[in-house]
N, C-alpha and C positions, 0 to 999 in steps of 0.2 A: 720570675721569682716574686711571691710576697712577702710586704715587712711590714710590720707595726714599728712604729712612731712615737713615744712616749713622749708629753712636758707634760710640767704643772707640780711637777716635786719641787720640792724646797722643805725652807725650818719653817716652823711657825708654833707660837708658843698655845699651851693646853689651852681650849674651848673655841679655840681657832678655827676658821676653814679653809681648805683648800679644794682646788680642783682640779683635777687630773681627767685627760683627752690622749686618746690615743688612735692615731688615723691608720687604718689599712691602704697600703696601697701596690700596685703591681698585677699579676693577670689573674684576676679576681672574677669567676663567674659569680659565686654569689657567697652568702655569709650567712652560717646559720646563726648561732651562740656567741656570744660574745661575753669575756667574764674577767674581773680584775682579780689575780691572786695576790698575797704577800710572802715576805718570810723575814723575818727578823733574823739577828745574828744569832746561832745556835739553837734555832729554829726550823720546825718544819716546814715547806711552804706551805701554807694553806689558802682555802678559797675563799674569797672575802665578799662576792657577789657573782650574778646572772643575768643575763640577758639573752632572751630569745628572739628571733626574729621579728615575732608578733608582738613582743614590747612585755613579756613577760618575765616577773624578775624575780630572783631569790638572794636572799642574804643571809650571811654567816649570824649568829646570833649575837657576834661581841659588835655588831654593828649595826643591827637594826634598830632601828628609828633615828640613825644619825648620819648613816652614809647613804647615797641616789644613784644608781645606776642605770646610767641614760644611753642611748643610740641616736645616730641620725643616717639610718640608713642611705641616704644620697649623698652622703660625705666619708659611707663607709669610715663612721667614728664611733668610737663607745668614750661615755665620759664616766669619773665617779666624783661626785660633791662629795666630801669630806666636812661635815662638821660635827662642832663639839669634841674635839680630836681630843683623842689622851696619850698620854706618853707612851701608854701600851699601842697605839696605834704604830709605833716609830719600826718601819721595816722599810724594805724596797719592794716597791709594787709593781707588778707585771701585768703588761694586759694579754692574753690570750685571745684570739678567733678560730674557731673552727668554719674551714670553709671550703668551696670547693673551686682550684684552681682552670684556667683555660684548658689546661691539658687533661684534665679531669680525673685529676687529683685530690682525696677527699685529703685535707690536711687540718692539724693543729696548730696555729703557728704562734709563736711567741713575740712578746716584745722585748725589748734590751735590758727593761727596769729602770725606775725612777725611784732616786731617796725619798721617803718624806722622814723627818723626824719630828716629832713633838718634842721639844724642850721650852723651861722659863731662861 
């Protein structure tokens, strides 16, 4: 089986940074995408960044030019730098992979979720 591995949530007050890592691990032939969602409460979840293989990235618009969406393929990790955080940031974040298992199995798999919240 594979699992994602969430830290790096916590509080941290408005303009703040944080960072969030999230490791894949289990029978993992390889990793395409890698992408961090949200949802706040009453909320839909949405997609909050990208990551491809090839290190190619996309971000939600309520987050560009503040949040980083990084990989380290040999550790099978996707990280997201968080700054400049705003209140409206304040959801539980999920890391998602798409990838493809030993058994060869093309899968989506999910992480647990990680708080973060922005408050003063």
């Amino acid at each position: 089986q594979v699992q994602l591995v969430e830290s790096g949530g916590g509080l941290v007050q408005p303009g703040g940074s944080l960072r969030l890592s999230c490791a894949a691990s289990g029978s993992i032939f390889s990793i395409n995408a890698m992408a961090w969602y949200r949802q706040a409460p009453g909320k839909q979840r949405e997609l909050v960044a990208t990551i491809t293989s090839g290190g190619s990235t996309n971000y939600a618009v309520s987050v560009k030019g503040r949040f980083t969406i990084s990989r380290d393929n040999a550790k099978n990790t996707v990280y997201l730098q968080m700054n400049s955080l705003k209140p409206e940031d304040t959801a539980v974040y999920y890391c998602n992979a798409d990838l493809y298992g030993y058994r060869g199995t093309y899968q989506s798999i999910w992480g647990q979720g990680t708080q973060v919240t922005v408050s003063s």
